[in-house]
C-alpha positions as a Markdown table, in Angstrom:
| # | Residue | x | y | z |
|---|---|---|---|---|
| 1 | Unk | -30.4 | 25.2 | 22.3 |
| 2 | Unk | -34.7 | 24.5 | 22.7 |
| 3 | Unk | -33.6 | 21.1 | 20.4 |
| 4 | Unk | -30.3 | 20.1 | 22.6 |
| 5 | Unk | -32.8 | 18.1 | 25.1 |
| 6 | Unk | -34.4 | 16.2 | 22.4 |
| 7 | Unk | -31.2 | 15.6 | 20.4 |
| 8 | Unk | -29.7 | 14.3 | 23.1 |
| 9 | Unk | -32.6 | 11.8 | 23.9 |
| 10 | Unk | -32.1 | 10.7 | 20.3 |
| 11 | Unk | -28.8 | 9.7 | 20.4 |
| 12 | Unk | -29.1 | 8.1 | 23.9 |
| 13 | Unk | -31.7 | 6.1 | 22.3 |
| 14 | Unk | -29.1 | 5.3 | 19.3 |
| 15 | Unk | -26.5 | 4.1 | 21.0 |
| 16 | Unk | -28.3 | 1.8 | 23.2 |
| 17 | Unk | -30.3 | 0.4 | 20.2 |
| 18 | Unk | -26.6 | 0.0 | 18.8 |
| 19 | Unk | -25.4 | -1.6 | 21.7 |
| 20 | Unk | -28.7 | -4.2 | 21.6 |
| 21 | Unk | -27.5 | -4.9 | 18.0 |
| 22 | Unk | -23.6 | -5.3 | 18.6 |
| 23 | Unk | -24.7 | -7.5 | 21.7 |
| 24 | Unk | -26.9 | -9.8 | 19.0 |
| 25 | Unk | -24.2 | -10.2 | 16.6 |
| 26 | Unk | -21.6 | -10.7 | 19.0 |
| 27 | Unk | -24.4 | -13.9 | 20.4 |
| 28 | Unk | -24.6 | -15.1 | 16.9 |
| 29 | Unk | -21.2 | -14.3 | 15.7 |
| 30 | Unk | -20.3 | -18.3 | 14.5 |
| 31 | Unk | -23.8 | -18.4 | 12.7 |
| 32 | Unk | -24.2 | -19.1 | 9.1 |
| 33 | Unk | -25.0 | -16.4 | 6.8 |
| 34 | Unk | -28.4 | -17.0 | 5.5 |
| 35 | Unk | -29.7 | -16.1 | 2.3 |
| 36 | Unk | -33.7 | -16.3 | 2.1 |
| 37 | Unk | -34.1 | -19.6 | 4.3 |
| 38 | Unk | -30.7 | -21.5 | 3.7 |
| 39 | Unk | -28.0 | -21.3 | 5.8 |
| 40 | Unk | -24.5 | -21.6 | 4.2 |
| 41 | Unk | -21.0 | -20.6 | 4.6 |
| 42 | Unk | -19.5 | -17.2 | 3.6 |
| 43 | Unk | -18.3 | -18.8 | 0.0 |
| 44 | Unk | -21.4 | -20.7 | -0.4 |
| 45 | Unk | -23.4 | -17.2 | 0.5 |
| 46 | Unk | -22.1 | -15.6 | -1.8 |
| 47 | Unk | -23.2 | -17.8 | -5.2 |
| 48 | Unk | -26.7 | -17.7 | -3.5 |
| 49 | Unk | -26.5 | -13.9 | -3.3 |
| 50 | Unk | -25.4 | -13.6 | -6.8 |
| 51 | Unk | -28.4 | -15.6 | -7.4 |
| 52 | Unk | -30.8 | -13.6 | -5.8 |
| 53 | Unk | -29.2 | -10.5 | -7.4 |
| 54 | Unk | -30.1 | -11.7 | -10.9 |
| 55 | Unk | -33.4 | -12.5 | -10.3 |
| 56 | Unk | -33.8 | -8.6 | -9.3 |
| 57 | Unk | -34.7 | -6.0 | -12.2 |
| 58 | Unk | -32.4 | -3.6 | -13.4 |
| 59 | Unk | -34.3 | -0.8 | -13.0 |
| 60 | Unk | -37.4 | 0.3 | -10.9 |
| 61 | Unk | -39.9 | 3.0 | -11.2 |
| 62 | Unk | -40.3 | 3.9 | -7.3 |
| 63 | Unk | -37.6 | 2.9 | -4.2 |
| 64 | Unk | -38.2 | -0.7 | -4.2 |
| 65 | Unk | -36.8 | -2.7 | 0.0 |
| 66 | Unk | -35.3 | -6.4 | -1.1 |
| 67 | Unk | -35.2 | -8.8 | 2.2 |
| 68 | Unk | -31.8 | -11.1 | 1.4 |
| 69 | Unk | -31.1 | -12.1 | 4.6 |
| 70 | Unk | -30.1 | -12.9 | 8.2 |
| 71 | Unk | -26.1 | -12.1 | 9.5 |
| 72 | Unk | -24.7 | -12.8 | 12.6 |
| 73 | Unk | -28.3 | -12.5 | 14.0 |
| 74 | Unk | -29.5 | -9.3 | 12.0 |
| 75 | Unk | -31.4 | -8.9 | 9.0 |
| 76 | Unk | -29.6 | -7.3 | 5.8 |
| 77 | Unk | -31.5 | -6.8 | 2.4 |
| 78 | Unk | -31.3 | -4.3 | -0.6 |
| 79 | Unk | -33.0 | -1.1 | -1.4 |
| 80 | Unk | -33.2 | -0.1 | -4.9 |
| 81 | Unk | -33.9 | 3.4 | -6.1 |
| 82 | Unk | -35.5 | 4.9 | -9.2 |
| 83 | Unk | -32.1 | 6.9 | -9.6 |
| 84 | Unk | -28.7 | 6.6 | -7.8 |
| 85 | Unk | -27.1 | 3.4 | -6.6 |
| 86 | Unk | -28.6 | 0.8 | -4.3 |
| 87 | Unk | -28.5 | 0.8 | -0.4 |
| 88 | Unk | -28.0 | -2.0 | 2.0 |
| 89 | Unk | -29.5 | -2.0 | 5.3 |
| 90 | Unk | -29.0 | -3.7 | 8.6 |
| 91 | Unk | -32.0 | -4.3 | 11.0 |
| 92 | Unk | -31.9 | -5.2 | 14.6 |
| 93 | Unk | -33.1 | -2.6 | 17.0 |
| 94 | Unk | -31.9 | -0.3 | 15.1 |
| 95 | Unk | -32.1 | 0.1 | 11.3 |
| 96 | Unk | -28.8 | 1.6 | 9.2 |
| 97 | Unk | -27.7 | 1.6 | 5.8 |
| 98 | Unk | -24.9 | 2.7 | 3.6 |
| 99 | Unk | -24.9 | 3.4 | -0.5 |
| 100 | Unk | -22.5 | 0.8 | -2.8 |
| 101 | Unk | -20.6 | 2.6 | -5.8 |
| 102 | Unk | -23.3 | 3.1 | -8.5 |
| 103 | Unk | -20.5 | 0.2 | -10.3 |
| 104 | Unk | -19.8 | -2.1 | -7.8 |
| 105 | Unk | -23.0 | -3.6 | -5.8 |
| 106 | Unk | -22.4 | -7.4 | -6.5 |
| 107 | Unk | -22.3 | -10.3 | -4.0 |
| 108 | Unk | -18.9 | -9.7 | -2.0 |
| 109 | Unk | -19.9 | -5.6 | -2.1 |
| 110 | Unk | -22.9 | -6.4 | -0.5 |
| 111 | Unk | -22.2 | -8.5 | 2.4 |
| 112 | Unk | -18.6 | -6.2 | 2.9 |
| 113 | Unk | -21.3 | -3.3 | 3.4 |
| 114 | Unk | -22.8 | -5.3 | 5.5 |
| 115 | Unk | -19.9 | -6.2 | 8.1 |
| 116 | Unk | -19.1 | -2.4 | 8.2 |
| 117 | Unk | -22.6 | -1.8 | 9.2 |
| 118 | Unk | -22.5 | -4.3 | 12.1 |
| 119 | Unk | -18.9 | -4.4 | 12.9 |
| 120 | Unk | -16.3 | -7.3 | 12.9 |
| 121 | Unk | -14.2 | -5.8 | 16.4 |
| 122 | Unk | -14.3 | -7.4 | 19.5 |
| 123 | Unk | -13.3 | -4.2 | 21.7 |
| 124 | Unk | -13.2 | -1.3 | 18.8 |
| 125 | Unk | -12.1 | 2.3 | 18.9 |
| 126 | Unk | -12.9 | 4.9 | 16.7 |
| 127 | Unk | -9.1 | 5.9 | 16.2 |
| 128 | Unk | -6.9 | 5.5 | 13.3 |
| 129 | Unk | -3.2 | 6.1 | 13.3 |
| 130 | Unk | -1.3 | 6.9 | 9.7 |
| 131 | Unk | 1.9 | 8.1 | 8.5 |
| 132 | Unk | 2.0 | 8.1 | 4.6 |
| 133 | Unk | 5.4 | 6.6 | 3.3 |
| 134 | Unk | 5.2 | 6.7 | -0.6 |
| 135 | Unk | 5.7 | 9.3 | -0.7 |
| 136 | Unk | 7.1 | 9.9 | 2.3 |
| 137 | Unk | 4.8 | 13.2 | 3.5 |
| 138 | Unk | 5.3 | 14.9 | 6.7 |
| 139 | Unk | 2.4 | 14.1 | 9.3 |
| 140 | Unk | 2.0 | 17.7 | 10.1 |
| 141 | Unk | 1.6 | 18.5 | 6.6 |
| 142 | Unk | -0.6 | 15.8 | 5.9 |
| 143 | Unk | -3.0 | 17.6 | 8.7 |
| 144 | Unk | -2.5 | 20.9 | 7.4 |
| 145 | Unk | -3.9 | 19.9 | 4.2 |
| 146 | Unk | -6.9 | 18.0 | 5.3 |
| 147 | Unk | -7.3 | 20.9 | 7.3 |
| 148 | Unk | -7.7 | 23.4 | 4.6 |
| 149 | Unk | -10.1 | 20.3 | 3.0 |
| 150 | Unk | -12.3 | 20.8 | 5.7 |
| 151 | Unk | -10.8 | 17.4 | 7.6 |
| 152 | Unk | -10.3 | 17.6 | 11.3 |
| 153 | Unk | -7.4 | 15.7 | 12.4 |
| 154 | Unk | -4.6 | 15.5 | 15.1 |
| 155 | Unk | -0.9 | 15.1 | 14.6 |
| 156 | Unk | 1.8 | 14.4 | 16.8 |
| 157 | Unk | 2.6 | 12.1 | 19.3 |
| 158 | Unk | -0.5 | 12.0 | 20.9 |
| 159 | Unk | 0.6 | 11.7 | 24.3 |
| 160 | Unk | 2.9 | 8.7 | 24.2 |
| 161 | Unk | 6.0 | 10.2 | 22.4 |
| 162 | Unk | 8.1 | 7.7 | 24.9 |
| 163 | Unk | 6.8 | 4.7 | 22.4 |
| 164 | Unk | 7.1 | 6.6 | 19.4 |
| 165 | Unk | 10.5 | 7.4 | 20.2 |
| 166 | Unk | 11.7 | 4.3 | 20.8 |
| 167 | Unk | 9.5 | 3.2 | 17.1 |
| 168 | Unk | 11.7 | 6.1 | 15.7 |
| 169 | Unk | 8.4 | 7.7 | 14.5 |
| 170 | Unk | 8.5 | 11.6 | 15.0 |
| 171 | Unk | 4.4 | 12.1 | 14.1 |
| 172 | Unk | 1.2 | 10.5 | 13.3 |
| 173 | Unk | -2.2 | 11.8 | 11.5 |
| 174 | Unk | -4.5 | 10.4 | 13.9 |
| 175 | Unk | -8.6 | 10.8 | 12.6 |
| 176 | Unk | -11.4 | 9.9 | 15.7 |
| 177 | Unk | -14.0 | 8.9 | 14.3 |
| 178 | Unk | -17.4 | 8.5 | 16.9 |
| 179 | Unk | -21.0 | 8.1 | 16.6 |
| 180 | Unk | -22.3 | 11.1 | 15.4 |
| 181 | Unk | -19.6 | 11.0 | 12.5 |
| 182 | Unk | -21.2 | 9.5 | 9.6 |
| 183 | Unk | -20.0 | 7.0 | 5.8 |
| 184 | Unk | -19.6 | 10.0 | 3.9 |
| 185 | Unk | -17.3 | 11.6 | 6.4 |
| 186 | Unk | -15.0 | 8.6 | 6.1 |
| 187 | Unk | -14.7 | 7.8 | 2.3 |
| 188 | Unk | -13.9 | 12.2 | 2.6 |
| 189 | Unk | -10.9 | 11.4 | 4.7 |
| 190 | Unk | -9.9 | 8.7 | 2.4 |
| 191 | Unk | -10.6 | 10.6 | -0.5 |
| 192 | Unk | -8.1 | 13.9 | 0.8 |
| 193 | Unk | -5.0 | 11.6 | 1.7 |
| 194 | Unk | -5.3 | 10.2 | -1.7 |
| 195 | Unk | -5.3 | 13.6 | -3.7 |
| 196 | Unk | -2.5 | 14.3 | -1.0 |
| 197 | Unk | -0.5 | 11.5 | -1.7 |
| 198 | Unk | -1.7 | 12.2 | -5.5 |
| 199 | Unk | -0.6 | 15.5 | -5.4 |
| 200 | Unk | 2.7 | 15.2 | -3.8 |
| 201 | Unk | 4.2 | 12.7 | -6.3 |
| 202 | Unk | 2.8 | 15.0 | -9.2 |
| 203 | Unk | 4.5 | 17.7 | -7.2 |
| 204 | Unk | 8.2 | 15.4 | -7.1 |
| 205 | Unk | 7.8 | 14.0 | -10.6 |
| 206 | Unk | 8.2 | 17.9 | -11.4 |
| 207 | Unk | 10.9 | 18.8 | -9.3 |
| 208 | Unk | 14.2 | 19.0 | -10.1 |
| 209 | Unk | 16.6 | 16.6 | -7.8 |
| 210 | Unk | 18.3 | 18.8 | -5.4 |
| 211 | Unk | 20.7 | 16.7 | -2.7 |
| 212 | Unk | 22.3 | 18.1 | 0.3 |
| 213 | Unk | 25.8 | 19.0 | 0.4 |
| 214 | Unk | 28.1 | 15.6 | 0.8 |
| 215 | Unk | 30.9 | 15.5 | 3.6 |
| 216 | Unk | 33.8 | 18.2 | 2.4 |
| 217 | Unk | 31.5 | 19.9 | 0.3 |
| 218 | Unk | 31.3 | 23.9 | 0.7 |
| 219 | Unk | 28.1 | 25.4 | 1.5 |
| 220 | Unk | 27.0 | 28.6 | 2.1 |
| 221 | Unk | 24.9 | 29.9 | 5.6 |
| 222 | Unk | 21.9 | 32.4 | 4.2 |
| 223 | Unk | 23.1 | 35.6 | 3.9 |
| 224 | Unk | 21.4 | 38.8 | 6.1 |
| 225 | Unk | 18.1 | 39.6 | 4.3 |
| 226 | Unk | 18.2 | 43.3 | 6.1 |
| 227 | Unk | 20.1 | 45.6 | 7.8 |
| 228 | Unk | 18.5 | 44.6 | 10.5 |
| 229 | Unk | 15.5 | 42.0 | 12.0 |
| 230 | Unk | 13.3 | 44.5 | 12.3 |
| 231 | Unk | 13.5 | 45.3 | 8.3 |
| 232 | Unk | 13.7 | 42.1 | 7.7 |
| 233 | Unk | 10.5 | 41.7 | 9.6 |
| 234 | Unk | 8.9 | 44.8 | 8.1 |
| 235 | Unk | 9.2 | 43.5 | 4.5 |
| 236 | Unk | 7.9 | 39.9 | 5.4 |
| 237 | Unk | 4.6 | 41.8 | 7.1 |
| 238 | Unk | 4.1 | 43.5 | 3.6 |
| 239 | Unk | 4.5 | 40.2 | 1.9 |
| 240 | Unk | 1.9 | 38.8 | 4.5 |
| 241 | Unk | -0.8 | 41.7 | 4.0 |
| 242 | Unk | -1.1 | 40.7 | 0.5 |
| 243 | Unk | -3.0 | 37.6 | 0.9 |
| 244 | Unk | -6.9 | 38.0 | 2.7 |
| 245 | Unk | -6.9 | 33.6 | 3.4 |
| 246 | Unk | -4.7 | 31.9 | 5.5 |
| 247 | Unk | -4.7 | 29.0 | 2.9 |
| 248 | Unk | -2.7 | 31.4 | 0.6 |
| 249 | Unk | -0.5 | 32.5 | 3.7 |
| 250 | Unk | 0.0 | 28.5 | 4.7 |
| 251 | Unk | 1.4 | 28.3 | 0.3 |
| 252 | Unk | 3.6 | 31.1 | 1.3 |
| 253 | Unk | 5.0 | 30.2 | 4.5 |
| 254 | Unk | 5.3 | 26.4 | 2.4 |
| 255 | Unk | 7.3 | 28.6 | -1.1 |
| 256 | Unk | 9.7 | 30.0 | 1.4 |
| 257 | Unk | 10.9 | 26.7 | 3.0 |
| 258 | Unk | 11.3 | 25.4 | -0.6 |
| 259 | Unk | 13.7 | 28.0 | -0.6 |
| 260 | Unk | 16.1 | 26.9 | 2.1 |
| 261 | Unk | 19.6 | 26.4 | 1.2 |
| 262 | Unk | 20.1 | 22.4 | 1.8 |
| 263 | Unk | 21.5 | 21.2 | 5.0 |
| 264 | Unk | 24.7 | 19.0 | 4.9 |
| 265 | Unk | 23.9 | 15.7 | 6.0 |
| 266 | Unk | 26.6 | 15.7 | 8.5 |
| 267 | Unk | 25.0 | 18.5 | 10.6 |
| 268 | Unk | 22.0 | 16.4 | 10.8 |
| 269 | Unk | 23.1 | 14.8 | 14.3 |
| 270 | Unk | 21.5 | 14.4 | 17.3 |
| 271 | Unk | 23.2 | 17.2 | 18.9 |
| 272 | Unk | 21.5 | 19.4 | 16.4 |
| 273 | Unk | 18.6 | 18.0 | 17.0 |
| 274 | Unk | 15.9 | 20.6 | 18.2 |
| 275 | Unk | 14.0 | 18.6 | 20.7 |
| 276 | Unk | 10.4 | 20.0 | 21.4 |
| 277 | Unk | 9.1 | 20.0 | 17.9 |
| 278 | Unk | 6.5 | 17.5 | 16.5 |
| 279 | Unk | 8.7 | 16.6 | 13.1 |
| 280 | Unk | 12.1 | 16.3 | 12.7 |
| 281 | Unk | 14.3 | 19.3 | 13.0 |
| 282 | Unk | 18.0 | 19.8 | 12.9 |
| 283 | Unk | 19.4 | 23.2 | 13.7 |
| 284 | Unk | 23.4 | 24.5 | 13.4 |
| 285 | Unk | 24.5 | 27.7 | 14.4 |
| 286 | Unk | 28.3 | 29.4 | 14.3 |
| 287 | Unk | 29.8 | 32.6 | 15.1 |
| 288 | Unk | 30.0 | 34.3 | 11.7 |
| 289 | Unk | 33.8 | 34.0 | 10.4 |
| 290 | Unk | 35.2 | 37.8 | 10.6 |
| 291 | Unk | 32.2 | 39.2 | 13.0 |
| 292 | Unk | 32.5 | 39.6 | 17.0 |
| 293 | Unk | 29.0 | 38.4 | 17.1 |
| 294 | Unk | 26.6 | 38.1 | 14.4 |
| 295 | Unk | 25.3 | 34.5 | 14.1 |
| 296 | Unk | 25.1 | 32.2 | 10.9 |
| 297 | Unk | 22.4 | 29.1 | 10.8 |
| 298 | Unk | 21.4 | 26.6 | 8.7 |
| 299 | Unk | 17.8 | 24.2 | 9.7 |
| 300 | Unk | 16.1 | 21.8 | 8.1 |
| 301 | Unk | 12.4 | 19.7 | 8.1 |
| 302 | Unk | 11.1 | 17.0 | 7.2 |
| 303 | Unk | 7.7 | 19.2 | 7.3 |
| 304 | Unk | 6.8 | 21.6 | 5.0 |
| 305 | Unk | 5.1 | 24.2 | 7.0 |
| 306 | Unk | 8.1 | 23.8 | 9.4 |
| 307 | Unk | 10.6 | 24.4 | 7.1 |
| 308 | Unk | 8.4 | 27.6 | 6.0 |
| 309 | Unk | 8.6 | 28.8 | 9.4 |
| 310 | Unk | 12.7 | 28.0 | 9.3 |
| 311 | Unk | 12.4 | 30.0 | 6.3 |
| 312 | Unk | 10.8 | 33.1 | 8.3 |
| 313 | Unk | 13.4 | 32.5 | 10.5 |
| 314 | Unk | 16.4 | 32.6 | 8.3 |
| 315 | Unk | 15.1 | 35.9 | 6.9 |
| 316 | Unk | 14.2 | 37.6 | 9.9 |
| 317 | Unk | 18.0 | 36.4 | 12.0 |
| 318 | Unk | 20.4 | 35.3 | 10.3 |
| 319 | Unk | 23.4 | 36.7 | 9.8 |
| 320 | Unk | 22.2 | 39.7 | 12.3 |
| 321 | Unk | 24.0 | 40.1 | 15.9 |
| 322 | Unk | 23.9 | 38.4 | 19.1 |
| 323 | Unk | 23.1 | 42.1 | 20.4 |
| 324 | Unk | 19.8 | 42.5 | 17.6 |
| 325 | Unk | 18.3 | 39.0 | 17.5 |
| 326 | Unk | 18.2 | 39.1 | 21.9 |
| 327 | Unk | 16.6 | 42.5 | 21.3 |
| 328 | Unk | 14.1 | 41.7 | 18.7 |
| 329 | Unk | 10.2 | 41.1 | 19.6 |
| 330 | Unk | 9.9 | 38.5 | 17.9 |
| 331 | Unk | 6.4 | 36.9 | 19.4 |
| 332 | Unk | 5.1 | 40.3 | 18.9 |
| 333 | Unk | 6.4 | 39.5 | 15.2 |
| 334 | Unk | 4.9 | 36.2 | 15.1 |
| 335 | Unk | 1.2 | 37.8 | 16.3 |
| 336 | Unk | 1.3 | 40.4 | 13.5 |
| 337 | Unk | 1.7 | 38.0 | 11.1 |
| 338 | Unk | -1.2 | 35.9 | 13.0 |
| 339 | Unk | 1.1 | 32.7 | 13.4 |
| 340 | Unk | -0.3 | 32.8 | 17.0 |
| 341 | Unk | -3.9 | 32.3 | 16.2 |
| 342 | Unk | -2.8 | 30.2 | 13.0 |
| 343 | Unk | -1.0 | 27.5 | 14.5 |
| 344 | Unk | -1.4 | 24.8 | 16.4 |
| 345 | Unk | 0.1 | 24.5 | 19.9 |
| 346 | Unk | 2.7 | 21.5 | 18.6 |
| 347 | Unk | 4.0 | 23.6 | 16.0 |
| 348 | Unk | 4.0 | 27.0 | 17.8 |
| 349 | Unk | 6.0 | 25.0 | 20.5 |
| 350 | Unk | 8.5 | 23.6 | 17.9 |
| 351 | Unk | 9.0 | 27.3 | 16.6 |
| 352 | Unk | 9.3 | 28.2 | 20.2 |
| 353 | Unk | 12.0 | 25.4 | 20.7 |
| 354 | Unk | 13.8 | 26.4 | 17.5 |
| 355 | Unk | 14.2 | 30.2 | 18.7 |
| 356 | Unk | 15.6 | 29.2 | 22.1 |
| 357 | Unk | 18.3 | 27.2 | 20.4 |
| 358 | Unk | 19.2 | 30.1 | 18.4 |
| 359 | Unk | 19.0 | 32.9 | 21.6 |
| 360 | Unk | 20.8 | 30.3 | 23.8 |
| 361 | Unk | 23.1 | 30.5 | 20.8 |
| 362 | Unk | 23.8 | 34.3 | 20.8 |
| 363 | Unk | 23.6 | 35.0 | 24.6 |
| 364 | Unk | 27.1 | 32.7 | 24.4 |
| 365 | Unk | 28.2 | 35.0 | 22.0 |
| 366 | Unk | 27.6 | 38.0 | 24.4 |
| 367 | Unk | 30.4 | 38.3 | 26.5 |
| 368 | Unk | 32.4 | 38.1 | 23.9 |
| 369 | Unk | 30.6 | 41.1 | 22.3 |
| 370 | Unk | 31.0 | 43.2 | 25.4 |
């Protein structure tokens, strides 16, 4: 807290020397690029670069600061190091730099370096919007990962689920990136969603091809895992206590959605829709055939963690009666296994949504119980 005051003082004085600097190259943004005294065009820069670069050793014995140039009104140059791979910089009012791939520091790498250090957007934000489509990965499970990586991001809708709607996207991984965030935070977010995306087609190549039941096809609702919820509940507490991390609770809750019986794609409708969640989610429930009120379902994500937490679900109601799942504590479930603390708000309000479909579903079935 005794640094906070000059910390603060610092930045201040970052950002307006950035400002100064983005002001400046916004001024000179038609200039030539200049390399040492002649101005050229981008294409011709870059064979004068390349010659520049040639004329500079290999190797040096102590951190050796190359001048190359002037951009958009800034200087840029080079700064070679005994060991590790070279630097650019950028020099205005303030002075910044970023490290190329020990491989990859010719011409084109250099000045790209440099328009990320000075910026090419008129009016930028530091947001980014994603979904990952091949393979198509589930946003929410996309930010659970990075998560576990360390990786703060949001998913959902972010506040304009009217647009998205109407897009027909459900979520989006959105990373905020600002100021005090710095290279090496980036290329970490772009290095998770590629060993996501990495691992999740390793993960399909290996599994076996399971469709969903076809129109007219028979399919079986999950059968009661107890005699009741509460011993249902019981034995998925014990399975819980066994793991210390809530990364190896997040794998478990993921194993039991792989798990779930497949939905028929003709019970994927609107009107089982469950509305409220941040993926997509489809919910049927019946009166089971023979029984005055105990209550078969069948659910389905395009999320893993959600179809985990349908998988929790299945075991702790169905099959059980209209009577026992209106009874049954189940938030005071959900805080002994810790979901409460463990999830987000979007997803403890999709599970939320997801239960009041199902007790909606069996306070219809009371009367007829009475």
């Amino acid at each position: 807290m005794r640094a906070l005051p000059a910390e603060i003082t610092r930045l201040e004085r970052r950002v307006a020397a950035l400002t100064q600097d983005s002001t400046t190259a916004k001024v000179h943004a038609t200039d030539p690029v200049t390399i040492g005294t002649r101005p050229s065009s981008r294409h011709d820069a870059l064979e004068a670069l390349a010659t520049c670069l040639q004329a500079l050793p290999a190797l040096v014995v102590e951190t050796r600061r190359v001048p190359l140039g002037r951009y958009r009104g800034l200087h840029f140059g080079l700064m070679q190091h005994p060991q590790g791979a070279p630097e650019v910089y950028v020099e205005g009012a303030l002075r910044r730099s970023i490290s190329l791939a020990r491989d990859v520091h010719g011409p084109r790498a250099i000045l790209n370096a440099v328009d990320r250090l000075i910026g090419t957007a008129e009016k930028k934000g530091g947001v980014v919007s994603f979904v990952i489509e091949d393979p198509v990965i589930a946003s929410l499970d996309v930010g659970t990962r990075l998560d576990h990586m360390g990786i703060a991001v949001r998913t959902g809708h972010h506040c304009c689920q009217p647009v998205m709607q109407r897009m027909g996207v459900p979520a989006t991984v959105r990373a905020s990136v600002a100021f005090y965030n710095t290279l090496e935070e980036i290329d970490a977010l772009a290095a998770g969603v590629r060993q996501i995306v990495e691992a999740e087609r390793a993960k399909q190549s290996k599994k076996p091809a399971v469709s969903a039941p076809s129109q007219g096809t028979p399919f079986k609702f999950p059968e009661p895992a107890a005699a009741s919820p509460g011993a249902a509940a019981a034995s998925l507490i014990d399975d819980f206590e066994m793991f210390d991390d809530w990364t190896d609770r997040y794998q478990y809750i993921i194993s039991l959605g792989e798990k779930l019986p497949p939905m028929p794609v003709e019970l994927k409708t609107e009107a089982n829709r469950v509305h409220g969640c941040q993926s997509t989610v489809h919910l049927f429930a019946r009166k089971r055939p023979s029984s005055s009120d105990a209550i078969d379902f069948i659910a389905d994500s395009d999320a893993d963690v959600v179809r985990g937490l349908i998988g929790i679900l299945e075991k702790v109601l169905a099959g059980q009666s209209a009577r026992e799942i209106l009874a049954f504590d189940i938030e005071g479930f959900f805080k002994q296994l810790g979901l409460d603390q463990n999830l987000s708000m979007g997803r403890r309000n999709g599970l939320a949504s997801m239960i009041q479909r199902i007790r909606a579903y069996a306070k219809a079935l009371q009367p007829a119980a009475v």
